[in-house]
N, CA and C of each residue as an Amber inpcrd file, in Angstrom:
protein
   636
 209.2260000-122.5760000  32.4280000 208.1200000-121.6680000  32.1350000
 208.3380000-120.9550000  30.8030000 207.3070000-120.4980000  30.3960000
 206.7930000-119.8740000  28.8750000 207.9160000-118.5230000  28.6880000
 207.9960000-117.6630000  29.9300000 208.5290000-116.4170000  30.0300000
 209.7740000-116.8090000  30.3290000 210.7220000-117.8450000  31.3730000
 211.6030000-118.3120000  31.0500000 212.6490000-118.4660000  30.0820000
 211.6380000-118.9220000  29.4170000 211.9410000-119.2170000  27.3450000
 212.2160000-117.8330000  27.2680000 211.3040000-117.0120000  27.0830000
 211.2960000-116.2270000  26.3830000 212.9560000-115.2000000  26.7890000
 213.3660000-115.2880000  27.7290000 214.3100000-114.8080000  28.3080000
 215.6480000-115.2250000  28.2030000 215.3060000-116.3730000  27.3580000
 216.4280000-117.1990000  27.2570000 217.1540000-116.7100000  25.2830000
 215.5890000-116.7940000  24.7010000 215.9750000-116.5300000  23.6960000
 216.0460000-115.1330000  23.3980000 215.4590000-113.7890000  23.9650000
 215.8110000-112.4890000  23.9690000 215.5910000-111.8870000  25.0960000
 216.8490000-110.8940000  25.7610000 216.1540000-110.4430000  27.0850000
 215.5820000-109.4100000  26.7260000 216.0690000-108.4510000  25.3300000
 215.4140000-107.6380000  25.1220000 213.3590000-107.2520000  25.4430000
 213.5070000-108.7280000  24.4150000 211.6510000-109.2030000  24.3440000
 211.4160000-109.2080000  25.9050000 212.1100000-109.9510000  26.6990000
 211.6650000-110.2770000  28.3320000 211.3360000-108.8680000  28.6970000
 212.5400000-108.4330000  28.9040000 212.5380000-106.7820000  29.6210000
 211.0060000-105.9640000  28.9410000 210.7860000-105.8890000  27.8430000
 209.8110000-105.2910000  26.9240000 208.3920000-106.0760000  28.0370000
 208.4040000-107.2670000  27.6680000 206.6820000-107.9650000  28.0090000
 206.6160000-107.7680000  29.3840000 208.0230000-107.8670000  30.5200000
 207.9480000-107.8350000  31.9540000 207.1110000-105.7490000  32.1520000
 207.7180000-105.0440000  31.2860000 207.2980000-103.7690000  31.7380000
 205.8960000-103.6340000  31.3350000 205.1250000-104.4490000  30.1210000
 203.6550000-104.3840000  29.7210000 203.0530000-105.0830000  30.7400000
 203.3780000-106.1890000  31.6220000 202.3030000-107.0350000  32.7220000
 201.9810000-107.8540000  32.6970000 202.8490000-109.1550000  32.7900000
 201.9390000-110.2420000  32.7350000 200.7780000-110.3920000  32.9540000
 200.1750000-109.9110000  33.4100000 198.8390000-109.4740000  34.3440000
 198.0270000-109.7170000  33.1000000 199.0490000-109.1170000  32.2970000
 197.8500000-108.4680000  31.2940000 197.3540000-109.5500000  29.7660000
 198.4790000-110.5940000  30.5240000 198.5570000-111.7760000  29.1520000
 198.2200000-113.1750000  29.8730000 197.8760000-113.4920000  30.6630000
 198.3010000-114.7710000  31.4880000 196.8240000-115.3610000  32.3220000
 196.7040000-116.2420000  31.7270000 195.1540000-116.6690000  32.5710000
 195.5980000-117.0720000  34.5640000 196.7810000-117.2810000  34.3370000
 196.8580000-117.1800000  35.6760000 196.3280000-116.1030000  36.5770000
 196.3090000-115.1980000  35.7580000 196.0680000-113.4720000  36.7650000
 194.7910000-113.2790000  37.1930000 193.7020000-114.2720000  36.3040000
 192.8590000-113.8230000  36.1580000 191.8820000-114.0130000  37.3730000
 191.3350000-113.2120000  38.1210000 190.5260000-113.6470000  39.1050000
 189.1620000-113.9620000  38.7990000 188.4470000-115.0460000  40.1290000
 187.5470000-115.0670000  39.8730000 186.3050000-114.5700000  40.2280000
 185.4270000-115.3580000  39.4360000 184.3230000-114.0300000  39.2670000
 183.8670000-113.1540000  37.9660000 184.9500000-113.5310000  36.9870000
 184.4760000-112.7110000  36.1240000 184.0460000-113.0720000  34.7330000
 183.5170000-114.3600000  34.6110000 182.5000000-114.3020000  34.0290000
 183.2390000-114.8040000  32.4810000 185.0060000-114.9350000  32.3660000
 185.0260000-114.9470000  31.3920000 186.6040000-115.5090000  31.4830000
 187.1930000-116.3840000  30.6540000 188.4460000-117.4530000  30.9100000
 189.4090000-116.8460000  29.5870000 189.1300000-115.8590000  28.6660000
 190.2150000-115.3950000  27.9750000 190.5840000-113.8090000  27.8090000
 191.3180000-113.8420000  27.4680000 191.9360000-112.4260000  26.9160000
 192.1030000-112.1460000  25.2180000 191.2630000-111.3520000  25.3870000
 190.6700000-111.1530000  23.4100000 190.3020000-109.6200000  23.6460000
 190.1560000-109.1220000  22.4580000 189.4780000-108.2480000  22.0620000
 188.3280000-108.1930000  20.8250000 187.5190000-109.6110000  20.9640000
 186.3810000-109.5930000  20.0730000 185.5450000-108.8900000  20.5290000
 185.0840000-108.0000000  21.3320000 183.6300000-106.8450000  20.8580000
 184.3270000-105.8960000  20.3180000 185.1980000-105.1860000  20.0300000
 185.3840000-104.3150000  19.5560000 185.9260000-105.3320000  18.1500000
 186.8340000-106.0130000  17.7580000 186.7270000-106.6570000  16.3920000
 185.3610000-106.7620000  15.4700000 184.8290000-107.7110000  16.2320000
 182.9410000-107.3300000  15.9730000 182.4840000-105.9870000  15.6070000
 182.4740000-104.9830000  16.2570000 182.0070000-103.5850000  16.3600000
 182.4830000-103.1260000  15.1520000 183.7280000-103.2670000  15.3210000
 184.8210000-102.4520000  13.5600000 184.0060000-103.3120000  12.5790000
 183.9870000-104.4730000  12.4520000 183.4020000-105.3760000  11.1880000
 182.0780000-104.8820000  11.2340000 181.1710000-104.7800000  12.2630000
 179.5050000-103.8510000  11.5150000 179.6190000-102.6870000  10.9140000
 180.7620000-101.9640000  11.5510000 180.9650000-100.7460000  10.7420000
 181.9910000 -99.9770000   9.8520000 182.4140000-101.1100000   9.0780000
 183.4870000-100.8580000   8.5470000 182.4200000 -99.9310000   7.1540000
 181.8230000-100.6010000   6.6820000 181.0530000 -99.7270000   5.5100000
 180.9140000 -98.1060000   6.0660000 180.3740000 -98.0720000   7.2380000
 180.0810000 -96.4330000   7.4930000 180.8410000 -95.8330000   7.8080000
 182.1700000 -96.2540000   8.0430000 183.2930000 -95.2950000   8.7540000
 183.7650000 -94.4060000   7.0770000 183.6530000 -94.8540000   6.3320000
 183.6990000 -94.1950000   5.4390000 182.9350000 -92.7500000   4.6750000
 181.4780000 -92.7450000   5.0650000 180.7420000 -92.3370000   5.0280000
 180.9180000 -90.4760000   5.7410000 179.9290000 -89.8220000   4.8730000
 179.9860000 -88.3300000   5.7590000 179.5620000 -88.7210000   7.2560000
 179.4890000 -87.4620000   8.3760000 179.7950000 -87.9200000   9.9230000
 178.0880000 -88.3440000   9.7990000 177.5290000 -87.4840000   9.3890000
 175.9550000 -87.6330000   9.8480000 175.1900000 -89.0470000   9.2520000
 175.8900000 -89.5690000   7.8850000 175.3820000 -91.0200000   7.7800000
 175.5940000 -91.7090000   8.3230000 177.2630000 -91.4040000   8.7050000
 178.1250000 -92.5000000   9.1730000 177.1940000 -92.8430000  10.5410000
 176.8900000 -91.3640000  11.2220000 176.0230000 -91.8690000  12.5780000
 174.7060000 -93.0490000  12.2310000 174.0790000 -92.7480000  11.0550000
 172.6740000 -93.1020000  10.8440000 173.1100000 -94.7360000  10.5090000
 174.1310000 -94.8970000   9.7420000 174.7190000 -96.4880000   9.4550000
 174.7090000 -96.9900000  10.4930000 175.6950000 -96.4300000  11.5610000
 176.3000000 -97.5500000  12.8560000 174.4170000 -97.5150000  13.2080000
 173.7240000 -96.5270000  13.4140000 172.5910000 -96.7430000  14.5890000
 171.8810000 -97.9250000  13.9840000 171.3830000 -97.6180000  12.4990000
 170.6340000 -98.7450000  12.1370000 171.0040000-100.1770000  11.9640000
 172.5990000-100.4120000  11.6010000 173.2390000-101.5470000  11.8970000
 172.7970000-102.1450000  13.0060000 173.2330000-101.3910000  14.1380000
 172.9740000-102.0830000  15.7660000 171.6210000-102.2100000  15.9350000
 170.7040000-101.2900000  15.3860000 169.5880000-101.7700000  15.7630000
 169.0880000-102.9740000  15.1220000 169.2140000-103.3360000  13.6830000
 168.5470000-104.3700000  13.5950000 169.7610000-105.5310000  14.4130000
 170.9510000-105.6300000  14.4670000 171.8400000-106.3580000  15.1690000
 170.8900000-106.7640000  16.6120000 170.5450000-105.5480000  17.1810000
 169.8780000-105.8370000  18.4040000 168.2280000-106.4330000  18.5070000
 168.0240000-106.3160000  17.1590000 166.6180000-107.1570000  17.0230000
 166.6180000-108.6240000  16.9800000 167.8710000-109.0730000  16.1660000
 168.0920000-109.9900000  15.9510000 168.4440000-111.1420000  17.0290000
 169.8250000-110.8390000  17.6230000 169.8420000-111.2360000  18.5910000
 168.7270000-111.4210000  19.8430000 167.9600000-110.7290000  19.7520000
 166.3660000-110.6850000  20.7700000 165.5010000-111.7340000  20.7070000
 165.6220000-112.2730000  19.7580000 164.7010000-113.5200000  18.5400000
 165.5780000-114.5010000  19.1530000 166.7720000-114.8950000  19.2620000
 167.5800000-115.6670000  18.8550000 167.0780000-117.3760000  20.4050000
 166.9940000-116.2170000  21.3310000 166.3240000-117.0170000  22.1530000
 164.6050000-117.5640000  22.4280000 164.0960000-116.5860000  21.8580000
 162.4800000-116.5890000  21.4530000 162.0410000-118.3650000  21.3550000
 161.6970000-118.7220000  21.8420000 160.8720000-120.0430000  21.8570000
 161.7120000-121.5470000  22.3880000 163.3830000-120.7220000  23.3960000
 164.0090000-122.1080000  23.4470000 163.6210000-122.5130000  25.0180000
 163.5950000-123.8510000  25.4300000 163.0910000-124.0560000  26.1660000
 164.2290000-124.4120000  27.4140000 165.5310000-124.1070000  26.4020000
 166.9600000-124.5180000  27.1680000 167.2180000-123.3240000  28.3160000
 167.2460000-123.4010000  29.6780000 167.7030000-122.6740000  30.6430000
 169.0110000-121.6050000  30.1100000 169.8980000-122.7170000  29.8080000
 171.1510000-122.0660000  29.2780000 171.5000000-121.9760000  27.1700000
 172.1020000-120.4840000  27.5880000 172.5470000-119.7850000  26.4840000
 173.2690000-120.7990000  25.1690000 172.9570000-120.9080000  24.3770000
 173.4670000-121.8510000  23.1710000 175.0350000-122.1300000  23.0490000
 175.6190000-121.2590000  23.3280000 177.2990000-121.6950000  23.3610000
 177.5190000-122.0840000  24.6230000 177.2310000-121.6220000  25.6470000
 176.7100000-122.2050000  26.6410000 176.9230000-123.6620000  26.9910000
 175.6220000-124.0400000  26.5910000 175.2290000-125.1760000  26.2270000
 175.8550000-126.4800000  25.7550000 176.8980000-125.7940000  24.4710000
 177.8890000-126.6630000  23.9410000 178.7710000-126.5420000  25.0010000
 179.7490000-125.9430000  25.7580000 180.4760000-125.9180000  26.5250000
 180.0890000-127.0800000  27.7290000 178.9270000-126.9970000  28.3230000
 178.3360000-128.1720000  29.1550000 178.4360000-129.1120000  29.1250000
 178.0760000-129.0720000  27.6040000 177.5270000-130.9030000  27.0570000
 179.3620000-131.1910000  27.0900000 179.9980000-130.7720000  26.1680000
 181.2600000-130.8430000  26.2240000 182.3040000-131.3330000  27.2460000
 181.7580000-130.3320000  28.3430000 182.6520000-131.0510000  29.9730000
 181.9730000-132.0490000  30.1540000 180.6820000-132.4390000  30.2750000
 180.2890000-133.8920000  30.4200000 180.6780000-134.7540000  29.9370000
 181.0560000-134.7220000  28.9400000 181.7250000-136.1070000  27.8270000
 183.4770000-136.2410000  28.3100000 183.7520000-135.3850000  28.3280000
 184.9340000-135.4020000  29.5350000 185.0800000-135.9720000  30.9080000
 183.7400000-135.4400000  31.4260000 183.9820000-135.9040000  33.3790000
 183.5470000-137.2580000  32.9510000 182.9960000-138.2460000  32.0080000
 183.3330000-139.7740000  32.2640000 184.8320000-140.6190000  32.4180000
 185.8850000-139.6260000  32.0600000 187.3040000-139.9390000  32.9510000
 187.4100000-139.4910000  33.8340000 186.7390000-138.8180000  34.6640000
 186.5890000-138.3320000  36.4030000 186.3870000-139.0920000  37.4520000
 186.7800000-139.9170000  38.2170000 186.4690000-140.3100000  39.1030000
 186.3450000-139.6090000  40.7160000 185.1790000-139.1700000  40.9930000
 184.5560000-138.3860000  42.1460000 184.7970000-139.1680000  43.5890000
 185.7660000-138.8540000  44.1140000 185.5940000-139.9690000  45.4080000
 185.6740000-138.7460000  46.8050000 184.4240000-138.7050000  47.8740000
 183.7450000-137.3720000  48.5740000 184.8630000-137.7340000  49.8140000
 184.3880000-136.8560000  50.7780000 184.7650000-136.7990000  52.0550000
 183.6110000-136.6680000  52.6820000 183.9710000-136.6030000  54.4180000
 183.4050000-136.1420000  54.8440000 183.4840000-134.9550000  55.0740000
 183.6530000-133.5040000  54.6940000 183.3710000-132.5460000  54.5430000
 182.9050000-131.8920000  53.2760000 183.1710000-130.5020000  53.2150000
 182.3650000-129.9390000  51.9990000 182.8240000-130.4190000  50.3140000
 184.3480000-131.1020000  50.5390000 185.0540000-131.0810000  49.3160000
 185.1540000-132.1820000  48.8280000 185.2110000-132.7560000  47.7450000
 185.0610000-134.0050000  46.8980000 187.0590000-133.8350000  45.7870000
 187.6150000-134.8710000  46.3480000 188.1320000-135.4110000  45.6100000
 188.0800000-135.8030000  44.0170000 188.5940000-135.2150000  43.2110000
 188.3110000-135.2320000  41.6100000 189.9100000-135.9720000  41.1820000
 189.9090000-137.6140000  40.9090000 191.2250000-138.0990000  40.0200000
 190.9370000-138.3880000  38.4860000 191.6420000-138.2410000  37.8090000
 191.5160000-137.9240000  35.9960000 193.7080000-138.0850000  36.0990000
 193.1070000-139.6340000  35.4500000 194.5080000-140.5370000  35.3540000
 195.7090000-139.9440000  36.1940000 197.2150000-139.2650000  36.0090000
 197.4510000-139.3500000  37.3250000 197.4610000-137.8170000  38.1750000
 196.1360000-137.1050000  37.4940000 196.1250000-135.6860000  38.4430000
 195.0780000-136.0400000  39.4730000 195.0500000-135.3280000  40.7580000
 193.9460000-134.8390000  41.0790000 193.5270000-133.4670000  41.8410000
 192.2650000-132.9180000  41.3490000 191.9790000-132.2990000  41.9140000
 191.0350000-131.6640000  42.7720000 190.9030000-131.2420000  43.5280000
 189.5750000-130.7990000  44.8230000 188.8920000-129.7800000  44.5320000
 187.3640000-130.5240000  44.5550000 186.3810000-129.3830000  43.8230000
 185.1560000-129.5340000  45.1700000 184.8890000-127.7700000  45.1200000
 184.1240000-127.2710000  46.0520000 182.8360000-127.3410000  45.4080000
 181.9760000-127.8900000  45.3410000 180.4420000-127.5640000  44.8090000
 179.5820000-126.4390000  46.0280000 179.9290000-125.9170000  47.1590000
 179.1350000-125.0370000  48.0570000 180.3240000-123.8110000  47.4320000
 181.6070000-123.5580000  47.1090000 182.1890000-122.6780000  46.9720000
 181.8720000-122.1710000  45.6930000 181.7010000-123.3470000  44.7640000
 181.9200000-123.4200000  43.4940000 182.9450000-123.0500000  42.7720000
 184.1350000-123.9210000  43.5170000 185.5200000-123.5550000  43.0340000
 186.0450000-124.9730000  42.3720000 186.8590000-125.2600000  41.5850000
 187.8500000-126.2860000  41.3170000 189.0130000-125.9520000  41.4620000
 190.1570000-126.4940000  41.8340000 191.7890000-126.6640000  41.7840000
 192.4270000-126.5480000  40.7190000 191.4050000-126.6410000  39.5880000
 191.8250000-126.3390000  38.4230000 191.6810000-125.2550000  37.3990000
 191.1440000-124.6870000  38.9320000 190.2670000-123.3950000  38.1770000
 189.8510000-122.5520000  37.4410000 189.2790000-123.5360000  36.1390000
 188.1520000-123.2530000  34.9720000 187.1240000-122.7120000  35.4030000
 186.7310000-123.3760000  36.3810000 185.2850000-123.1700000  36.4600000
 185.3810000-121.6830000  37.6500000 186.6760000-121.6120000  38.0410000
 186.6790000-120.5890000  38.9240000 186.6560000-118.6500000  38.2850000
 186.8970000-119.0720000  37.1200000 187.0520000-117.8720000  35.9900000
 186.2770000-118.0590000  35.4510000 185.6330000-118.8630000  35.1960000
 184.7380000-118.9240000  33.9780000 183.3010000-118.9030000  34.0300000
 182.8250000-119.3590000  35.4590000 181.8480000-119.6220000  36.0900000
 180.5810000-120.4650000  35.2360000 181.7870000-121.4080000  34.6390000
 180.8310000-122.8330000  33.7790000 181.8250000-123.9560000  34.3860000
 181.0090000-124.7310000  35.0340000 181.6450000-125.9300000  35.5150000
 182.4060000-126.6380000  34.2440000 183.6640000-127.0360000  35.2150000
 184.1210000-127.5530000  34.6200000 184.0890000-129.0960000  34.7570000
 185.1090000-130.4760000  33.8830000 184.8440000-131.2610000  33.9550000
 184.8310000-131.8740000  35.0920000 186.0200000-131.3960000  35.9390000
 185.8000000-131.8580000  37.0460000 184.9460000-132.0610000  38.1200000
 184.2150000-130.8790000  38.0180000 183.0400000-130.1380000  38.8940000
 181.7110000-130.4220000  38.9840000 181.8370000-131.4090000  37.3910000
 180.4720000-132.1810000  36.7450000 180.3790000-133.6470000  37.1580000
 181.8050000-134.0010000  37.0610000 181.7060000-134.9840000  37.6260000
 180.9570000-135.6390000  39.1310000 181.2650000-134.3680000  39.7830000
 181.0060000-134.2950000  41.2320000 179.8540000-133.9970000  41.1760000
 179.2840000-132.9490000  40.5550000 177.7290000-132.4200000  40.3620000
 177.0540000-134.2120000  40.1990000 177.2150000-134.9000000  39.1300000
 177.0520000-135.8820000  38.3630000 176.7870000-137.0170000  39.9660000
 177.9110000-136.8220000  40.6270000 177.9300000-138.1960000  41.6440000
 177.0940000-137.7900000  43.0860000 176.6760000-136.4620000  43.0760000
 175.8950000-136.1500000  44.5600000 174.3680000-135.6990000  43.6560000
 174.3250000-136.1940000  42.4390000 172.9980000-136.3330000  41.9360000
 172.1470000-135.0300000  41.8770000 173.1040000-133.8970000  41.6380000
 172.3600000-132.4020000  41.6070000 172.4390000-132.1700000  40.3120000
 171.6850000-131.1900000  40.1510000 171.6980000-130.9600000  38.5370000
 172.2950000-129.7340000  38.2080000 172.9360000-129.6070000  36.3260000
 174.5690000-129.0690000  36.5280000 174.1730000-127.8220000  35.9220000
 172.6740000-127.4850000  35.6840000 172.1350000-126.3830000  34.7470000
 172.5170000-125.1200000  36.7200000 172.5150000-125.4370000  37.9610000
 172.3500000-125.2100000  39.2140000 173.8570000-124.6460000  39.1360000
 174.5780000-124.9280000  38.8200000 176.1040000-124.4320000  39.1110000
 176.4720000-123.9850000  37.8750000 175.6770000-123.4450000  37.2570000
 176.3140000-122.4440000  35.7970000 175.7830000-121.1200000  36.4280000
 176.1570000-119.6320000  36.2940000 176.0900000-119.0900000  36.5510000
 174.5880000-117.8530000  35.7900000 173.8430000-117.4840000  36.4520000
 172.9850000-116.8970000  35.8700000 173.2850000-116.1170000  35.2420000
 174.8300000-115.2120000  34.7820000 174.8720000-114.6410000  34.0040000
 174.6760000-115.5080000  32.4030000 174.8050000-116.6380000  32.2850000
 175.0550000-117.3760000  31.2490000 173.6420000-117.8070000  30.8430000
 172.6070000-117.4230000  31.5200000 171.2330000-118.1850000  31.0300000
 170.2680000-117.3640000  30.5350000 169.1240000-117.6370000  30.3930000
 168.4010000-117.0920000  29.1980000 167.6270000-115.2950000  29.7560000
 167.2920000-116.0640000  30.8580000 167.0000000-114.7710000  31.5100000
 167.6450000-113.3180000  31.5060000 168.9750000-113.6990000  31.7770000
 169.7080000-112.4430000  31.9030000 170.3140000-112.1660000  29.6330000
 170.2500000-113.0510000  29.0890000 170.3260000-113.0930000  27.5530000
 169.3090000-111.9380000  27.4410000 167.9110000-112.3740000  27.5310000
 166.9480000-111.7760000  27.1850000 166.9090000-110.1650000  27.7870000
 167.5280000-109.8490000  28.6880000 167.2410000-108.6290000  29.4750000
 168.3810000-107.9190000  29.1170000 169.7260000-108.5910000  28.1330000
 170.7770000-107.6730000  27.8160000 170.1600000-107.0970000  26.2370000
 168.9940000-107.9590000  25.6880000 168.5350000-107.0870000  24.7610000
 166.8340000-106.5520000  24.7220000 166.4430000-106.1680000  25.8280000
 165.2590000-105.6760000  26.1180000 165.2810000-104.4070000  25.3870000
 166.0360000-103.8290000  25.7100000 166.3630000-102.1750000  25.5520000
 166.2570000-101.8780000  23.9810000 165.5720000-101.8430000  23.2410000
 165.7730000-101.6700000  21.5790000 166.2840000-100.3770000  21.4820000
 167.4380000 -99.9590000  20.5090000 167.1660000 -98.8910000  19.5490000
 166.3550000 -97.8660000  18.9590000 166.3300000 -96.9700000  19.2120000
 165.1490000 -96.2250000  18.8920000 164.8680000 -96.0560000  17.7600000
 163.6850000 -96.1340000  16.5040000 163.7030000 -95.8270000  15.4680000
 163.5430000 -94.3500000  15.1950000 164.3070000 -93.7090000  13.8110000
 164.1200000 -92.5550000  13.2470000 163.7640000 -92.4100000  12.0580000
 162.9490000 -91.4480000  11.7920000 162.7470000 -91.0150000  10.5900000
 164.2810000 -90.2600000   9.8340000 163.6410000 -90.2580000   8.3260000
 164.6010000 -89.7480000   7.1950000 164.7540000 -88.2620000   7.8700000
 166.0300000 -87.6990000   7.1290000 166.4510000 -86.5160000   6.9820000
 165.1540000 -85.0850000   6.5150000 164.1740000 -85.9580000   5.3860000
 163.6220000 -84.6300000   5.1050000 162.2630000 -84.6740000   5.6100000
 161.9410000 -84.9460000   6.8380000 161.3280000 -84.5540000   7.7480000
 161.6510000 -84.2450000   9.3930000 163.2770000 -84.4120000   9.3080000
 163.6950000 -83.6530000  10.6050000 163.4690000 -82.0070000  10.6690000
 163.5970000 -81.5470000  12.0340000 163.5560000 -80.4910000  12.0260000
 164.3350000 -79.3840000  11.4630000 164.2270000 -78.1530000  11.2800000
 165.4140000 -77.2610000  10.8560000 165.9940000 -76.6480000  11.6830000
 167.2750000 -76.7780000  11.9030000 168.1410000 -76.0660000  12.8380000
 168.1400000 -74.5610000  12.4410000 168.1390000 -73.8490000  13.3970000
 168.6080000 -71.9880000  13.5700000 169.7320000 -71.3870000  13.5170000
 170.9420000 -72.8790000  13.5330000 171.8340000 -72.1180000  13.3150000
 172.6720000 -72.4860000  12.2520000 173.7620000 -71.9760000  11.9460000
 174.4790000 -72.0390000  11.0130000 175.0360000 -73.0150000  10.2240000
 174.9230000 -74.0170000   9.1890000 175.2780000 -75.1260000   8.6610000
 176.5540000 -75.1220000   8.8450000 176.8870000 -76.7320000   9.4280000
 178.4570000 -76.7860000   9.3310000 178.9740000 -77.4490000   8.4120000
 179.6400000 -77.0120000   7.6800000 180.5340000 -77.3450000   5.6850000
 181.6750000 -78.4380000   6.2470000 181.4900000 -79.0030000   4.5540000
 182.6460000 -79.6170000   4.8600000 183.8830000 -79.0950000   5.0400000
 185.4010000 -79.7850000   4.9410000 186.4880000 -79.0670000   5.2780000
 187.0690000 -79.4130000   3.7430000 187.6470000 -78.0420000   3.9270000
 187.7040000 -77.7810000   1.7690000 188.2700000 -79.1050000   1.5250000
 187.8080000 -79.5080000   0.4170000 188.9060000 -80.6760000  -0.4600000
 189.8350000 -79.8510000  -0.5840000 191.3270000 -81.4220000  -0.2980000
 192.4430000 -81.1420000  -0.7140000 192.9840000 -82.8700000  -1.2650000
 193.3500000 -82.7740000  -2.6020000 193.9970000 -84.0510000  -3.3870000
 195.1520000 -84.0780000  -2.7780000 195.4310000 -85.2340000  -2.3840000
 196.4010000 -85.8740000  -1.5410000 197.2540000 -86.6930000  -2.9790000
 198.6870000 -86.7610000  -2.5660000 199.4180000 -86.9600000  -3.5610000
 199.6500000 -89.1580000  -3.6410000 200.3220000 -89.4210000  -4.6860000
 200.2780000 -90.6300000  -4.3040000 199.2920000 -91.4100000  -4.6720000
 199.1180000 -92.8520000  -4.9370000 198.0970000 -93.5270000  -4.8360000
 197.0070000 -93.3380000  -3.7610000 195.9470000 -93.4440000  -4.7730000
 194.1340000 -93.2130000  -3.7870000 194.5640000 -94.6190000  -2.5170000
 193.7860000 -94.4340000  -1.7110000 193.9300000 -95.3000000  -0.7140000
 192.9220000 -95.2390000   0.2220000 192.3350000 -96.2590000   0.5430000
 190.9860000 -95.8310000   1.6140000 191.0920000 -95.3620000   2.8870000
C-alpha cells in the first residue's frame, strides 16, 4: 500500500498524514451518495481567480466587483444550457459517452437474481442496476455509471441517460441558476446615510520592496 511506502521511507511523514486522516485524502473513504469521486478544492480556486482583481480594491468596490463578477458569471452559465436538447449536463455527457467506449470490453453475463456479473479481462465485478451500485464503486460515489454498469444497462436494453443521477441533468443545472443577482445602481444615486462616514485607516509606508 501507498501509506505503507510512505512509512517506509519517513515515519516522521507517516505519523504527520496518520494524525491529518486518511479520511481526508483517500477515495476509499468516500461514501456513497455524494455526488462527487474527488477531493479538490476547485470552487474556491475558481472563486479566488474571479476575484483576484477586486481583492485589491477599497472594501466597498471590492464588494461591487465580486457582486457584478458573479452576476454576469451567473448569467452566463444560465444560457449555457438554453436550447440543448441533451437530458444530461455537457461534462456529463463526455463522461458517458466515455464509459461506453469502454464497456465494449465488458462482458455482462446475468443471474437469476437482481445482480449481473461484469468480466473485463481477468477482473470481475458485480453490478446492481436496482441498487445502483458497482463492486467497483465509481459509479457508487459518483453517481455516473460506470463502465461496468453500462455494460449491463447496455445488455438488459434500458437506457443509461435512467441511471445517471438527476443531480447531473439539465433540470436541476437550470434551477442551480434560476436565482439571478440582483442588479444595482451607481454610488451617486444611493441613498445618504445619517451617520458618520467611516475613513480610511491612516496610511502608513511599509519598509522594503512594494509588494501586492
Amino acid at each position: 500500500m501507498a501509506i505503507e511506502g510512505m512509512k517506509k521511507e519517513s515515519t516522521d511523514a507517516y505519523e504527520d498524514f496518520m494524525r491529518q486522516g486518511p479520511e481526508h485524502f483517500y477515495r476509499a473513504f468516500i461514501t456513497a451518495g455524494r455526488n462527487c469521486d474527488t477531493f479538490e478544492n476547485n470552487l474556491s480556486k475558481t472563486f479566488n481567480a474571479y476575484i483576484r482583481k477586486q481583492r485589491e480594491m477599497p472594501i466597498v468596490d471590492m464588494l461591487e466587483g465580486m457582486k457584478t463578477t458573479l452576476m454576469v458569471r451567473t448569467y452566463e452559465r444560465s444560457q449555457l444550457m438554453v436550447g440543448s436538447r441533451d437530458e444530461l449536463c455537457p461534462r456529463i455527457r463526455v463522461k458517458v459517452e466515455e464509459a461506453k467506449t469502454k464497456s465494449r470490453f465488458c462482458v455482462a453475463k446475468p443471474c437469476t437474481g437482481k445482480k449481473i456479473e461484469v468480466e473485463l479481462d481477468d477482473d470481475k465485478f458485480v453490478v446492481d442496476l436496482k441498487g445502483r451500485t458497482c463492486a467497483y464503486r465509481q459509479w457508487d460515489i459518483s453517481d455516473v455509471p460506470c463502465s461496468h454498469a453500462i455494460s449491463c444497462i447496455n445488455y438488459m436494453k434500458y437506457e443509461v441517460n435512467h441511471y445517471v443521477d438527476d443531480y447531473f441533468k439539465k433540470d436541476a443545472y437550470e434551477r442551480c441558476y434560476q436565482l439571478p443577482l440582483p442588479t444595482l445602481n451607481g454610488k451617486k444615486i444611493w441613498p445618504m446615510s445619517i451617520d458618520e462616514p467611516i475613513l480610511p485607516p491612516p496610511f502608513r509606508k511599509l519598509l522594503g520592496r512594494l509588494k501586492k
